[in-house]
C-alpha positions as CSV (number, residue, x, y, z in Angstrom):
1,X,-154.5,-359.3,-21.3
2,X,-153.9,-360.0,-17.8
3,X,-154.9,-363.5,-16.7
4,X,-155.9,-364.5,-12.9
5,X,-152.9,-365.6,-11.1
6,X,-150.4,-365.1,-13.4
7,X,-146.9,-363.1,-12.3
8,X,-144.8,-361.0,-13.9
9,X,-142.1,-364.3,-13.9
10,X,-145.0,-366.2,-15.8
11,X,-145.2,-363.5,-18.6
12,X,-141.4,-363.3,-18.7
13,X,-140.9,-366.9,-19.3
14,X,-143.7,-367.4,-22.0
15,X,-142.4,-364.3,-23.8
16,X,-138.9,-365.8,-23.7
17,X,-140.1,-368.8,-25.1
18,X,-142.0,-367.8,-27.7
19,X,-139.7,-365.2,-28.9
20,X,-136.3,-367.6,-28.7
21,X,-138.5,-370.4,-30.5
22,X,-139.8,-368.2,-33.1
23,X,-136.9,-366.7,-34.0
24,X,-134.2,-369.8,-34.0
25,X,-137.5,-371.7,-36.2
26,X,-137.0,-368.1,-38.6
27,X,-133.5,-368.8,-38.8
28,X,-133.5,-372.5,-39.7
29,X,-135.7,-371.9,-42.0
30,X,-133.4,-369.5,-43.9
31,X,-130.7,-372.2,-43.7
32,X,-133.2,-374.9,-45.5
33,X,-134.3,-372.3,-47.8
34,X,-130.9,-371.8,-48.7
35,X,-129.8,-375.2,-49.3
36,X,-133.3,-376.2,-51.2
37,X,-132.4,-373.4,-54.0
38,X,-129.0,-374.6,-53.9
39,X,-130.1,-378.1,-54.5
40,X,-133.3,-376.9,-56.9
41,X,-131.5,-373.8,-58.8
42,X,-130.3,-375.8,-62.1
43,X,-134.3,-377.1,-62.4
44,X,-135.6,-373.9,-61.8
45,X,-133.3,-372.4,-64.9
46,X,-133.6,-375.2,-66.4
47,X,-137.4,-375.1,-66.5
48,X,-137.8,-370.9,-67.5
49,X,-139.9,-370.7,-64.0
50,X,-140.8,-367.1,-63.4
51,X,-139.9,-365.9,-60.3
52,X,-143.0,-365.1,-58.6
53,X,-144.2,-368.9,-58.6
54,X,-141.1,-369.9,-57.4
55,X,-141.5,-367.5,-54.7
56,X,-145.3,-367.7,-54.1
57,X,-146.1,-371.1,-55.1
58,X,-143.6,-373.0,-54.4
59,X,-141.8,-371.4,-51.4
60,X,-144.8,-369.9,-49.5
61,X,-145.5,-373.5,-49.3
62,X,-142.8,-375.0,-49.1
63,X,-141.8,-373.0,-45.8
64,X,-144.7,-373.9,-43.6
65,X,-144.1,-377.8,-44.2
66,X,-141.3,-377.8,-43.3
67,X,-141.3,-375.4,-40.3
68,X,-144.1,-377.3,-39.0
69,X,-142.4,-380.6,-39.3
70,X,-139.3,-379.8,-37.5
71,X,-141.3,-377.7,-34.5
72,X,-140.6,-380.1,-31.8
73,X,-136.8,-380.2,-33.1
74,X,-136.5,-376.3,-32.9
75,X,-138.3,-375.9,-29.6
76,X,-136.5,-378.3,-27.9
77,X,-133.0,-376.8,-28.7
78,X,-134.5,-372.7,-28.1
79,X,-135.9,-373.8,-24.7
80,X,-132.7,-375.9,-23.6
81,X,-131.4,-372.7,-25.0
82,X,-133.0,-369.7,-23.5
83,X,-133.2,-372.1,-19.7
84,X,-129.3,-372.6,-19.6
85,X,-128.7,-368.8,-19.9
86,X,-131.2,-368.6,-17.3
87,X,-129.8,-371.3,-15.2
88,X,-126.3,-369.5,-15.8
89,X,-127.4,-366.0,-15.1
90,X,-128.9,-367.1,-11.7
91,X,-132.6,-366.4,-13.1
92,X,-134.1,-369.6,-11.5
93,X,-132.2,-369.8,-8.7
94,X,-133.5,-366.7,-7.9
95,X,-137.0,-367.0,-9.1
96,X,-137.2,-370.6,-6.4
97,X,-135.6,-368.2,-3.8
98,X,-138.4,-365.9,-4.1
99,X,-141.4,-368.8,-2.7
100,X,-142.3,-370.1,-6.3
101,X,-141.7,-373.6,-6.4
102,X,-140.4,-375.5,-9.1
103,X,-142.9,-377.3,-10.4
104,X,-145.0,-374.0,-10.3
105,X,-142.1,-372.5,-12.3
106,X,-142.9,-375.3,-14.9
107,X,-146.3,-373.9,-15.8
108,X,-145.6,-371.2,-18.0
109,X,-143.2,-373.4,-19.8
110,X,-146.2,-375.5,-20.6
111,X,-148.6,-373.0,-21.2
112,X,-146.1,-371.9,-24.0
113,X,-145.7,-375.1,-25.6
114,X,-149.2,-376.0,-25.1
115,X,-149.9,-373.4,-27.7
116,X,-147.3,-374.3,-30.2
117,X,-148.7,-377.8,-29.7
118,X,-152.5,-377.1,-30.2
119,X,-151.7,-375.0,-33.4
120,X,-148.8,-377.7,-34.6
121,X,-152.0,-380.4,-34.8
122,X,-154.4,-378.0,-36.5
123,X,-152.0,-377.5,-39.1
124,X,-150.9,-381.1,-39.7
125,X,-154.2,-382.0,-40.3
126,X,-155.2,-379.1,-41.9
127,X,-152.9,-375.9,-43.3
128,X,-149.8,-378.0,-44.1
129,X,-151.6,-380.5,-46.2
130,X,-153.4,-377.7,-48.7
131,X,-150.0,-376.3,-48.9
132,X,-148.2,-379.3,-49.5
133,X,-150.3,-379.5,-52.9
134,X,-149.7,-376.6,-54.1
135,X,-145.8,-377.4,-53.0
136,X,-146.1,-380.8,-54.8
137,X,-147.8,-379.9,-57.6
138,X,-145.1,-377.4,-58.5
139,X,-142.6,-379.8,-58.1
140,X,-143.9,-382.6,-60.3
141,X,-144.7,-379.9,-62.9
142,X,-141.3,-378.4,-62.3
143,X,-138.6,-380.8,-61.0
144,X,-139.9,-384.0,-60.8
145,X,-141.9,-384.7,-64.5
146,X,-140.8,-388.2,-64.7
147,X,-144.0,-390.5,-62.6
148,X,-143.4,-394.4,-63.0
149,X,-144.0,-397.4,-61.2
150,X,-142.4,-400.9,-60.6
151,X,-145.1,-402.7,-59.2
152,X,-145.3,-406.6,-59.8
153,X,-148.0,-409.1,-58.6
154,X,-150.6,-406.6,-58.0
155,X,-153.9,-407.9,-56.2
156,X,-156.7,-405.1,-55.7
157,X,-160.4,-404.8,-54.8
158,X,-161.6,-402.2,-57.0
159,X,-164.7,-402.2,-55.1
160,X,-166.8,-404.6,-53.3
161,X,-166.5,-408.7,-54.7
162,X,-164.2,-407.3,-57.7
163,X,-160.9,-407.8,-57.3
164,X,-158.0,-407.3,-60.3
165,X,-154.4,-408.8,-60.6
166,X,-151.4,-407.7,-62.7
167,X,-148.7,-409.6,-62.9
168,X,-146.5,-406.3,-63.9
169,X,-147.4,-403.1,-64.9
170,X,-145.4,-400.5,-66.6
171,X,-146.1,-396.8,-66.4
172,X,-144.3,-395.5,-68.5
173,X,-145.8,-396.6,-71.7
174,X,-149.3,-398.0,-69.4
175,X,-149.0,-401.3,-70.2
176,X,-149.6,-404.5,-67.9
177,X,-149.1,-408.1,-68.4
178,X,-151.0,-411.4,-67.2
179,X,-154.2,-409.6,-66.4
180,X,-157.3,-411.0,-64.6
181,X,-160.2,-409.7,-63.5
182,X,-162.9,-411.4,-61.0
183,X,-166.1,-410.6,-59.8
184,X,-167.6,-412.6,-57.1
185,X,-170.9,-412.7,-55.4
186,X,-172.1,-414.7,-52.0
187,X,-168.6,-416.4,-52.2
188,X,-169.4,-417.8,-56.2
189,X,-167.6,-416.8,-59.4
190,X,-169.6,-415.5,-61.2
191,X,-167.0,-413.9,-63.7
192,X,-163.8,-413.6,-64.8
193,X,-161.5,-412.3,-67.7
194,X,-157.9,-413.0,-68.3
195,X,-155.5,-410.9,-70.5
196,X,-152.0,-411.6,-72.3
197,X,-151.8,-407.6,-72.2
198,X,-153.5,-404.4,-71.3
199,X,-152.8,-400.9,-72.4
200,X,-154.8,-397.7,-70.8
201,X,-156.3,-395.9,-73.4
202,X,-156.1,-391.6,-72.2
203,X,-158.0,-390.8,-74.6
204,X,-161.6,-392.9,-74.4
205,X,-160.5,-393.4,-70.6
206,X,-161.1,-397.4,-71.0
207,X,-158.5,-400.3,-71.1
208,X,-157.4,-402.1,-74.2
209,X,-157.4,-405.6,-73.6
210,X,-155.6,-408.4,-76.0
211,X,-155.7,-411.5,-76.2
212,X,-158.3,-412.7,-73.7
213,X,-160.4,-415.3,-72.2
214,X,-163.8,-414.2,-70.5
215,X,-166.2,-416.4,-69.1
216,X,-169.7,-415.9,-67.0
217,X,-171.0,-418.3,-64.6
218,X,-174.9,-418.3,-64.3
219,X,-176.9,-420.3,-61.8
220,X,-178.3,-422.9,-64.8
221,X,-175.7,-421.8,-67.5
222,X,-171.9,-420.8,-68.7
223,X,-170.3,-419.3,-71.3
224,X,-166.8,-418.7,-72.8
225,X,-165.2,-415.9,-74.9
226,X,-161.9,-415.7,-76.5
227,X,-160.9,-412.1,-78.4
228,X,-157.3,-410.7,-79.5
229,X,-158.3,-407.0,-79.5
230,X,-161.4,-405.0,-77.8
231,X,-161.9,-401.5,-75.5
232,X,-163.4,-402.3,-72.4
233,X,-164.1,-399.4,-69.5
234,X,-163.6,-400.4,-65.4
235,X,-163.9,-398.4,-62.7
236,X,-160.2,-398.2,-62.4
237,X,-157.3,-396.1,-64.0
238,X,-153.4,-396.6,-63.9
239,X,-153.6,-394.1,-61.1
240,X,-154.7,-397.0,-58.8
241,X,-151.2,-399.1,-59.4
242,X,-148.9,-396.0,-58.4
243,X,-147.7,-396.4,-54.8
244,X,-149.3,-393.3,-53.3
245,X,-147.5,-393.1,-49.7
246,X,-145.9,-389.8,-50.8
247,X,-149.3,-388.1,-51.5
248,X,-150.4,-388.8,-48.0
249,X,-148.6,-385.3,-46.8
250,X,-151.0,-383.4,-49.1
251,X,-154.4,-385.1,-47.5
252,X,-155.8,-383.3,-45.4
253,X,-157.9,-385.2,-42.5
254,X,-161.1,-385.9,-43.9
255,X,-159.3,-387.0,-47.4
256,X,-156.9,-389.1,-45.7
257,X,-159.2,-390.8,-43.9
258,X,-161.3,-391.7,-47.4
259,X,-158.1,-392.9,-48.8
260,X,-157.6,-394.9,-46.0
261,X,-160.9,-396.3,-46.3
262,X,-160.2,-396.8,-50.1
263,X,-157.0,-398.6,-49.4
264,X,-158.5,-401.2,-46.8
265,X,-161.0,-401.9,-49.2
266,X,-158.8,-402.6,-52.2
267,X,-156.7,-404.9,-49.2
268,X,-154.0,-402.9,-50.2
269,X,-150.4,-402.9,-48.4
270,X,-150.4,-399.2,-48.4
271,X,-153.2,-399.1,-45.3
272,X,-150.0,-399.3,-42.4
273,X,-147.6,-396.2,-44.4
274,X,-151.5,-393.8,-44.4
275,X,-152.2,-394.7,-40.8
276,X,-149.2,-394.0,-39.7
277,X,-149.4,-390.0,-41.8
278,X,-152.9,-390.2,-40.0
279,X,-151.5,-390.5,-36.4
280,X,-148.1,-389.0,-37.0
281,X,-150.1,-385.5,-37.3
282,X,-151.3,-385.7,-34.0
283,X,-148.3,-387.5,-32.0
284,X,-145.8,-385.4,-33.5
285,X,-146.9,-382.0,-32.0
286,X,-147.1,-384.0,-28.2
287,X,-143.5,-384.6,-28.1
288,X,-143.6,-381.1,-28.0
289,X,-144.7,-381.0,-24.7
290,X,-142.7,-383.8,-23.7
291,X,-139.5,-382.3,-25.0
292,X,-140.2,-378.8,-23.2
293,X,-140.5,-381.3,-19.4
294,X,-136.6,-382.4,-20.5
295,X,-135.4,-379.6,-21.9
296,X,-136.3,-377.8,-18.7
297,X,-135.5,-380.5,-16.5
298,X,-132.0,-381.1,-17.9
299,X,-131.0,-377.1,-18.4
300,X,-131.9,-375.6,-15.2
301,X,-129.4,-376.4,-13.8
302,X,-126.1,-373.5,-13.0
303,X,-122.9,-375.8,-14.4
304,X,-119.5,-374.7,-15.7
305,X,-119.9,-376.3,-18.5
306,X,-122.4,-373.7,-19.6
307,X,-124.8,-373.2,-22.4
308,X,-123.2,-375.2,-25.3
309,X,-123.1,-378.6,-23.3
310,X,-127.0,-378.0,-22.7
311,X,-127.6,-377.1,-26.2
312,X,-125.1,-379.5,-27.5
313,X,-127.0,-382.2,-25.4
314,X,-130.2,-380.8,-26.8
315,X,-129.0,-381.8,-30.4
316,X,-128.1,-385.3,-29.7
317,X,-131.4,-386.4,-27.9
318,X,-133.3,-384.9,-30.9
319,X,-131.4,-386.9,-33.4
320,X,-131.7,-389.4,-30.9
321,X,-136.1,-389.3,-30.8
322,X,-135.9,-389.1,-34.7
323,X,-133.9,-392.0,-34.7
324,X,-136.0,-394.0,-32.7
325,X,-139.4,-392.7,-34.3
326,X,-138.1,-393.6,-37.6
327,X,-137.0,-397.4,-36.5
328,X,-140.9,-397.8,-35.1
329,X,-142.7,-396.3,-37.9
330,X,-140.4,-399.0,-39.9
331,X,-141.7,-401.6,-37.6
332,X,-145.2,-400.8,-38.6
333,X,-145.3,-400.3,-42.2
334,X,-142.9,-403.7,-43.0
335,X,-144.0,-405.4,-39.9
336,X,-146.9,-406.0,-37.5
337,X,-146.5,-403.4,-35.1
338,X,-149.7,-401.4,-35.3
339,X,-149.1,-397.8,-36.2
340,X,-151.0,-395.8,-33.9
341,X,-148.6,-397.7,-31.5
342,X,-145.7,-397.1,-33.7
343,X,-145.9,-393.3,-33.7
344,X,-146.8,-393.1,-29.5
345,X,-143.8,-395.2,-28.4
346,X,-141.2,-392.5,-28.6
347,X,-143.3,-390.5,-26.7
348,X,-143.8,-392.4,-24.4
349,X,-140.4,-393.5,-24.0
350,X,-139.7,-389.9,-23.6
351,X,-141.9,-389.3,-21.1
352,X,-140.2,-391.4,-19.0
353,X,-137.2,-390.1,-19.6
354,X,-138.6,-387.0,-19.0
355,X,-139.7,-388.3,-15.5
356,X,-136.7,-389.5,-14.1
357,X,-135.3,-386.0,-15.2
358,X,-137.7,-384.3,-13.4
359,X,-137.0,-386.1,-10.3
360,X,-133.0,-384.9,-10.4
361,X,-134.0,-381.5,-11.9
362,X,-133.3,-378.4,-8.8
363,X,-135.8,-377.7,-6.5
């Protein structure tokens, strides 16, 4: 397909993108695959796990997480990579010697990555999360069988004017301690139960509560009841205790945004940590784009110190936005710093950086 305008230099450079990313994101994958059955091969033994799930379920998914995640990474480093040899070879000196001009040069470049970005969001919102079940699934059947909490002092709104507090709660044998629940209506009381001790019951699906004190408030009357021992059902389960950041990777984007929506109303600390997966998904892939201005910027230019300083350059500033994403996104799930802004300011820090290497870039 031949599109309007385009030159043979065009087609050359979005080819040598494409290819040099695709094939140094192949080979890092190979390295991570490597090292995961290093790490995983005592479980997977362990565990009598045929082959073909290993292979199918667990690596066919396990692949496209994390190639997608580190995208931005590998691009960065292929294009610093595949520019420098250009740079050294004398392909863009001669390419500006021929009338294109530099910042016409730059447009395949983002053409290129403009693709990889557009695809990089659908699948963060979309492919990567269906996958990331199926990967996660394996590995708590697998490798990680143990699921327990630690929570203490637990306040949640099960759903509107009910709200439930645990003082602790142990998963491991599903028992919590010091339990209350409240349900109030037009800002009055209207009742409440307190519990020494509750134990989930799997089997009837309702909570075992001992030793307990319920009362009613009615307009014109009240009442009090004391018990040791009786099954009653709420519209909660132990499942809404466990800390639940780590499933956000396997929400896709109209499931996230319900257990967002869950979350806030349950006031629920949690909200910051799924917002942040929520706008991650798309902020991530735009550094993309980002990364492709510097890594051009900074590798176009013929020095003697070659390739490897470009590339070696290339490394550090990636470690370097990592870094920095990781120290906003803590910001906004401990602090107040509101996530969407948490996960834009590297990018936009970049951006400038990005800028000012434009301005000394060759022309």
């Amino acid at each position: 397909m031949i599109i309007p305008g385009f030159t043979k230099i065009d087609r050359y450079i979005i080819r040598r993108f494409l290819t040099t990313y695709l094939f140094t994101l192949l080979l890092c994958m190979i390295i991570v695959v490597v090292f995961d059955t290093t790490e995983k091969i005592d479980d997977f033994i362990d565990s009598h796990i045929p082959l073909s799930e290993i292979i199918f379920t667990y690596y066919l998914n396990f692949i496209p997480y994390f190639a997608i995640l580190f995208t931005p990474l590998f691009l960065f480093v292929s294009v610093i990579f595949f520019t420098s040899r250009m740079a050294t070879n004398s392909e863009i000196v001669a390419i500006l010697n021929s009338g294109m001009t530099y910042r016409r040069m730059l447009v395949p470049f983002f053409i290129a990555a403009s693709i990889v970005t557009a695809f990089n969001i659908y699948a963060n919102h979309w492919l990567v999360p269906e996958a990331n079940k199926k990967r996660v699934g394996f590995e708590t059947q697998y490798i990680n069988t143990s699921w327990s909490v630690n929570e203490s002092n637990l306040h949640i709104q099960v759903k509107k004017g009910v709200y439930v507090y645990l003082q602790n709660y142990n998963y491991a044998d599903s028992t919590g301690y010091r339990f209350a629940v409240e349900q109030v209506v037009d800002g009055n009381l209207i009742y409440k139960l307190r519990a020494e001790r509750v134990v989930w019951n799997f089997a009837q699906k309702k909570w075992r509560v001992m030793n307990y004190v319920e009362r009613r408030n009615g307009r014109m009357s009240e009442s009090l009841h004391e018990g040791n021992d009786t099954l009653v059902q709420y519209n909660f389960s132990p499942k809404d205790f466990a800390r639940k950041v780590d499933e956000a990777s396997t929400l896709n984007a109209s499931e996230l945004n319900q257990v967002i929506a869950d979350e806030n109303l349950k006031g629920s600390e949690l909200v910051p940590a799924f917002e942040v997966e929520k706008y991650k998904r798309t902020a991530f892939p735009f550094a993309i784009l980002i990364l492709t201005l510097i890594a051009v910027s900074l590798s176009s230019r013929k020095t003697r110190g070659g390739t490897g300083l470009y590339v070696g350059l290339g490394i550090a500033l990636s470690f370097s936005y990592i870094l920095f994403q990781q120290f906003s996104i803590t910001f906004s799930v401990n602090g107040n710093l509101p996530p969407i802004v948490a996960v834009w300011i590297p990018n936009l820090l970049f951006l400038v950086i990005a800028i000012l290497l434009l301005q000394r870039a060759p022309k």
